[in-house]
N, C-alpha and C positions, 0 to 999 in steps of 0.2 A: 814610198814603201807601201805594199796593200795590204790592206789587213783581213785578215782572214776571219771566218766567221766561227763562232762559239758554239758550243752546244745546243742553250737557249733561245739558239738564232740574234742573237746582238753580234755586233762587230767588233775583232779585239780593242779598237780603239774607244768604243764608248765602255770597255767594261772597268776601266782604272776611272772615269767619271762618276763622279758621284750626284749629279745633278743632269740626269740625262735627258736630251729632248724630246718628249715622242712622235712617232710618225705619225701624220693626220692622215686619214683614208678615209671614202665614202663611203657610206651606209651598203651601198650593192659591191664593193670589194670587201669589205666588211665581213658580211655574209659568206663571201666566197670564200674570204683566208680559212683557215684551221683554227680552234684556238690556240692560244699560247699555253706552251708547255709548263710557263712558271706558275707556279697558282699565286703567285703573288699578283703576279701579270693581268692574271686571266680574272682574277678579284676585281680590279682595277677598273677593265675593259666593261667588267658588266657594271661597276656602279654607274660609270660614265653612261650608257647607255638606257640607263632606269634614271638618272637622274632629274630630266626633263618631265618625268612625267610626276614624281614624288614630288617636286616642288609641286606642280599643278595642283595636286593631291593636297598637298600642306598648304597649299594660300589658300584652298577653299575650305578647307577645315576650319582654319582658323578664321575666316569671316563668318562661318555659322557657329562657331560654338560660342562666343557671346548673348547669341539668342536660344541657345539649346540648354538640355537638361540631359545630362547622359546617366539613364538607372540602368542597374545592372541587378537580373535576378537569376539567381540560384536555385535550379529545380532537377528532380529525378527524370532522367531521360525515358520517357515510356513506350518509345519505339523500340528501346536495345532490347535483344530477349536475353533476360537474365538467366540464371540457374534454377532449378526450383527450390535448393536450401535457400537461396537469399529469396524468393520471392515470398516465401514461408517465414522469414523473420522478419522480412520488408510487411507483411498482413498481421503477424503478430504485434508489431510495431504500432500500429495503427488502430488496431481493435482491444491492446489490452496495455499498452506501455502510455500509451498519450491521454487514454481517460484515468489512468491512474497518474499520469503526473499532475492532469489538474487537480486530482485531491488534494496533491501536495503542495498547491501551490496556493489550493485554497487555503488550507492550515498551515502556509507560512515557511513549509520544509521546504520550499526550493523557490528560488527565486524568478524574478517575471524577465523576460526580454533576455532569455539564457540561446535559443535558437534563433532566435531573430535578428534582423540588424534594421535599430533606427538612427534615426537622425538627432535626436536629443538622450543622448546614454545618462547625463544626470538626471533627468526625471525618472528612469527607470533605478538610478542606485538611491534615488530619493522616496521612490514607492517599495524597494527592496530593504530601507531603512527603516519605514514607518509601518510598514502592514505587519510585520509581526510583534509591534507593541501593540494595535490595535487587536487581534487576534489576543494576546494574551491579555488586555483588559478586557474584553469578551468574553474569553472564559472563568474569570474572576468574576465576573459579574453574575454571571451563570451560576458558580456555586457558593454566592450569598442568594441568591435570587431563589433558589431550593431552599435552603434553611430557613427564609422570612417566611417565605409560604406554605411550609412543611411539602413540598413536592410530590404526589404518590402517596401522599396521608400515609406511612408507613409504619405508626405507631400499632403493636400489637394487641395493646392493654386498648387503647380508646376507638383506634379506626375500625377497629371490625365488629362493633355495636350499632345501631340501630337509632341514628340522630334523628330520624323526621320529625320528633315532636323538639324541635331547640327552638326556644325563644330567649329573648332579652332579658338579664335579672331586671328586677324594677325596685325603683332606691325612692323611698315616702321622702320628702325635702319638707322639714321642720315648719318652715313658713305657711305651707299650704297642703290640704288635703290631697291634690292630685298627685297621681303617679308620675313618673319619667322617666326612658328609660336610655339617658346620658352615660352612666358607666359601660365601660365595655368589659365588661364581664360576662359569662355567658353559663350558664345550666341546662340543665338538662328535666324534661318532664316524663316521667313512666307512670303510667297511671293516675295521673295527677298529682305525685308524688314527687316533690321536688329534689334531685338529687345531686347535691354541690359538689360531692365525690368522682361527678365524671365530667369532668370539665374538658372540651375535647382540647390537646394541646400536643405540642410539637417537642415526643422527647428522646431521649437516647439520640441527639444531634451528634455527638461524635462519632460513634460506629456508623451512624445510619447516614451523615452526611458529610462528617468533613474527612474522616478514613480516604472512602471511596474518592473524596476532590485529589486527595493528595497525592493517592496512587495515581491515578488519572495525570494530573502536572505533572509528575514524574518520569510519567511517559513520554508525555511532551516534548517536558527538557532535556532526554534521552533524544529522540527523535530527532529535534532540532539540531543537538550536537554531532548526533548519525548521520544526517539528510541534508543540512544547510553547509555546516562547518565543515564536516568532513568529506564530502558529498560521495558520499558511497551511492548514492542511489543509483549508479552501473553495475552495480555486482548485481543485480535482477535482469538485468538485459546481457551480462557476461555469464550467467550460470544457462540462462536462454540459448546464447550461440554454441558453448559447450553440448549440450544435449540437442540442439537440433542438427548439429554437424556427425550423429552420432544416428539416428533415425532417419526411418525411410519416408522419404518426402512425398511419398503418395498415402491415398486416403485408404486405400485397401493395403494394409500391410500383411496380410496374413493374420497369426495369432500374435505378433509381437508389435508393440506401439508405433507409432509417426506422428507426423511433426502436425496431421488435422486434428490428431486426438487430444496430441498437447496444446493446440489454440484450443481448442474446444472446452477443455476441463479450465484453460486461465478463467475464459472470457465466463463460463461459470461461476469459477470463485467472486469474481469482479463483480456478476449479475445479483450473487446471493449478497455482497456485501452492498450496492445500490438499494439493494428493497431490504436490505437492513435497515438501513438506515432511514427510508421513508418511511418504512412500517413503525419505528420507533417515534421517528416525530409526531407519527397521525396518534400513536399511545399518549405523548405525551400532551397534543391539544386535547383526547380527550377527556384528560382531566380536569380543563377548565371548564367543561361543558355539563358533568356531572351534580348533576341538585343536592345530593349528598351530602358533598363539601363545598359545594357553593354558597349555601345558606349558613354557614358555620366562619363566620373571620374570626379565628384564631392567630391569628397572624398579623405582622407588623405593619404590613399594607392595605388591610382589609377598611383601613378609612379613605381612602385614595379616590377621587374620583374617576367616572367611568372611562373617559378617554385617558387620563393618565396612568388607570390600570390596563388599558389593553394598550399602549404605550411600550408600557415595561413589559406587558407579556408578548409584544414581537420582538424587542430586544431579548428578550430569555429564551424565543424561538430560534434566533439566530446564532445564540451562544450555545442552544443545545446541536444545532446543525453541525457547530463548529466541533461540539466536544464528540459525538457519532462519525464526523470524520476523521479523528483521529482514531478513534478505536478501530474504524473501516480499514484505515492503511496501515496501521500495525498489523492487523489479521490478515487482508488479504496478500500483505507482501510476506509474513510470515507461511502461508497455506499455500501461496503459489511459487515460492522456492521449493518448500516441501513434496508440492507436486509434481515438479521437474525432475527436484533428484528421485523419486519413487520412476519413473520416467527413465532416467539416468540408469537404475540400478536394472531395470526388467531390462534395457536392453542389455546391458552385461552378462546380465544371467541367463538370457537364451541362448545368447555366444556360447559360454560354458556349457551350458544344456546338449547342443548342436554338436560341442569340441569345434567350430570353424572362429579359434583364435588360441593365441600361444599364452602358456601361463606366463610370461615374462610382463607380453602386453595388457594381458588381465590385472594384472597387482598391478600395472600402470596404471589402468582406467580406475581403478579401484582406488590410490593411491588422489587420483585427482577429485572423486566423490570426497575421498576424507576431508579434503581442503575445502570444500567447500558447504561440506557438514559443519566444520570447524569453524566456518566466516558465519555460518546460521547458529551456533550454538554461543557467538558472540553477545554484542549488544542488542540485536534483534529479537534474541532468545529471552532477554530481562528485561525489553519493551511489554514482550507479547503475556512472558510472566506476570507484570505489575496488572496490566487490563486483565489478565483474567480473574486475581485477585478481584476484581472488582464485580465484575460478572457475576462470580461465586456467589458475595454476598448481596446480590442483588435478587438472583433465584432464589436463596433461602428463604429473605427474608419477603419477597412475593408469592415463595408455594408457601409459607405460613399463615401469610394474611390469605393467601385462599383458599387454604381450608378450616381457617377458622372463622371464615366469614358469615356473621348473622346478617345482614343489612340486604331487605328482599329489593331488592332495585335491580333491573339488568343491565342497565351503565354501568354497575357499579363490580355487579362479576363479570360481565366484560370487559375491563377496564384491568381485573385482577385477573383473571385467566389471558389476557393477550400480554401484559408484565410480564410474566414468568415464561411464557412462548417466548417471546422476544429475548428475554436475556439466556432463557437456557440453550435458544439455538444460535446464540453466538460463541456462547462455555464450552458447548462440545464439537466448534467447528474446528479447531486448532490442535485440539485434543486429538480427534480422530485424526487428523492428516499427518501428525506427527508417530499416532500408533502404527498407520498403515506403512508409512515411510521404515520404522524400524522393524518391523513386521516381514519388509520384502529384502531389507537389508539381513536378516536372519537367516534366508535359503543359500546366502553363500556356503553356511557353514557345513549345509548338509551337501551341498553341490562337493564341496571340499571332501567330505567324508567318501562318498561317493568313489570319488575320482581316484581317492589313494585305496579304495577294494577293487573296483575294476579298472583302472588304468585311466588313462587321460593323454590319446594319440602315441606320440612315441617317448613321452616323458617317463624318466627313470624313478625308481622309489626315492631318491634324496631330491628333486625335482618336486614331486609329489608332497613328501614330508615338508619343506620348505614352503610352497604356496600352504599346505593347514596352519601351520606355523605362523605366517605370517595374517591369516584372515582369522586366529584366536586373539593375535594381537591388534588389529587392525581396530576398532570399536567405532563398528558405524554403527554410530547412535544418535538421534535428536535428542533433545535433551529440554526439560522444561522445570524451572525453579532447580538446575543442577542435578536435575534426576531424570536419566533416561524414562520416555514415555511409553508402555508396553499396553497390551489389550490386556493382560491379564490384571494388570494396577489396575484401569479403568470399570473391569468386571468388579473386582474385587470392590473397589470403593462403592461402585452401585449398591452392590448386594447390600455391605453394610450398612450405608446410608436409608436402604428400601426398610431393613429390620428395624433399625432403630427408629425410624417412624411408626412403622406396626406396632413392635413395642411403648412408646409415648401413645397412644392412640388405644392402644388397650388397658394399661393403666391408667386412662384418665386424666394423664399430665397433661396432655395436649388436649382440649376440648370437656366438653361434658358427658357425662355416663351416657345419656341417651342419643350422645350424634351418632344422624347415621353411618359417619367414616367406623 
């Protein structure tokens, strides 16, 4: 009987086998056939044919990899031409996201070996265990290390008199005629008059130094809980792609912002908050260097010998490093969200300006600003609140001591005029960015008003009523200590802060009848 051939091309008799033979052929008929219609078939045909060589392949692999080390790294491809929105946050990345994580990783908010890949991961979750106990005995240390030394000599009644004539009290010892002058007591000489009433000494310690420590810690522990535990520290790189995905990514935009303005204005923030911070350290060496209060040990350390006080004073350098970094990253990630969305909001507002977007997509974009006013008016907002508390009374109580300063030394109004620089231009850096931010957030309302007297493209009057309606409801506002921040609060507090000076200053309360102030 013959058997007739199948579709497949097999024979009806091999197709009820289940174990069928296959045809051998040579390499050059091979070639010639077609393939097989089966792709099972045609599967089959090709491994057979790679096979020869894959072994080849696999025996030599395997006699070098016993001698070989196979690393593997992970890198951005720099040939591919990317977009310019991504190469704009790929630069922003780089120039203002990476130098501020190491602040944070200085002060313990985010952990080491988080981008990388090594070879030993418990050494890193063992250096990710231990750096922020040291970090926090550092700053403990820091704010005993102020109170034993009285820091900034800040006291109003004793520091801003005129010690060059301080010497030793001298104690007669019963036994013998001569002096000695073993007690560490200290007075003061005016005209040869000895006066034990001005003893110089280290007071109002709770307002003037442990207030400030605890606000301070508090931020910290805020921080740590924000940055480490929770690790929000993405919502500054996700408020980032929001608004550059939103702007024109060249450098000439017209009158309305782009994504060079917005690196531009970060890597500022970033720059004023670096020479903050140096400018504050070089303030505070140079009040070791000061003869003023150099000659005066008032203080619990002032028996210590010479290298074990300049010991303690570069561990108090390195704990004040530590406490100026944190205030830096509280501020600058506070100032550079606020800068975004200010950013955020002008590009919306020229749309509207222009009419080239619909109000539906308006209250969208609008709608996404809230949310992320809302993540900044969070715990960010009662970070950035506690340090300025602290600021506050720092200026006070250094434009005090500088204008009631008698002590003709110019270390020493140096030292009190660059105090009060330093801390007032960190009080009103937060200040201001949050004014402008609510400030530009406010022309929606009139953009609103606008649009419902002269029209707004083809939208109807209940169209019209509905977007005012919802931007009276809408309250884009920054918010600080729970109280939105306006330029007019700001003015206002000026002003009366400027009177009540003038005022104390004419009456007499502050200073003498005859200073020149």
């Amino acid at each position: 009987m013959a058997s007739r051939p199948l579709p497949d091309g097999r024979l009806a008799g091999m197709a009820k086998d289940p174990v069928a033979t296959p045809v051998l052929t040579t390499r050059s008929e091979e070639g010639r056939r077609s393939p097989p219609a089966n792709p099972a078939l045609r599967s089959r045909a090709l491994l057979s044919s790679l096979e020869p060589d894959l072994l080849g392949h696999r025996m030599e692999h395997l006699s070098d990899s016993s001698n070989s080390v196979v690393r593997v790294e992970i890198a951005d491809v720099e040939d591919v031409e990317m977009s310019p929105t991504t190469a704009g946050l790929k630069r922003c990345k780089s120039q203002v996201l990476r130098p501020y994580r190491v602040v944070l990783q200085l002060i313990g908010w985010r952990g080491f070996c988080k981008e990388q890949f090594y070879s030993s991961p418990h050494v890193c979750q063992m250096v990710n265990a231990v750096y922020p106990v040291l970090v926090v005995g550092l700053l403990f240390y820091t704010y005993t290390y102020n109170i034993l030394v009285c820091q900034g000599r800040l006291n109003v009644r004793y520091d801003t008199q005129s010690w060059s004539n301080i010497v030793p009290a001298t104690a007669t010892t019963p036994s013998s005629n001569r002096t000695t002058s073993t007690l560490r007591t200290w007075v003061g000489l005016e005209n040869g008059t000895v006066r034990p009433d001005r003893v110089p000494q280290c007071g109002h310690i709770v307002t003037t130094y442990i207030i400030p420590s605890v606000l301070h810690f508090g931020a910290y522990l805020m921080g740590f809980i924000y940055f480490r535990l929770h690790e929000n520290e993405q919502q500054l790189y996700a408020l980032m792609e929001q608004v550059f995905l939103r702007l024109n990514p060249a450098k000439t935009a017209g009158k309305g912002p782009s994504q060079f303005s917005v690196i531009r204005r970060l890597r500022l923030h970033l720059f004023l908050g670096v020479a903050w911070m140096l400018c504050s350290l070089g303030v505070q060496a140079l009040f070791e260097f000061v003869p003023q209060w150099a000659v005066a040990p008032s203080s619990l350390l002032s028996g210590l010998g010479s290298e074990l006080h300049w010991t303690l004073f570069a561990l108090e350098m390195l704990g004040m490093l530590l406490m100026n970094c944190v205030n830096v990253a509280v501020v600058v990630n506070y100032t550079s969200q606020c800068e975004m969305l200010v950013f955020y909001a002008r590009t919306v507002k020229q749309r509207l300006q222009e009419k080239s977007i619909q109000l539906k997509d308006a209250m969208q974009e609008l709608v996404e600003m809230r949310k992320s006013i809302g993540k900044l008016n969070g715990v960010l907002s009662k970070m950035t609140s506690l340090v300025i508390l602290s600021f506050a009374e720092a200026s006070i109580i250094g434009f005090c001591l500088l204008i009631l300063n008698e002590v003709n030394d110019l270390l020493v109004w140096l030292y009190r005029a660059l105090y009060v620089i330093i801390w007032m231009s960190i009080l009103v850096q937060p200040l201001i960015t949050a004014a402008r931010m609510n400030a530009t957030c406010e022309r929606f309302h009139q953009i609103a008003l606008e649009a419902r007297v002269f029209g707004y493209q083809q939208c109807g009057i209940h169209d019209l009523d509905s977007f005012l309606n919802f931007l009276c409801n809408a309250r884009l506002r920054v918010k600080l200590f729970e109280v939105p921040v306006r330029a007019g609060y700001l003015i206002l507090v000026s002003v009366l802060v400027i009177f009540t000076v003038l005022l104390l200053f004419q009456t007499s309360v502050i200073g003498a009848p005859d200073l020149f102030f």
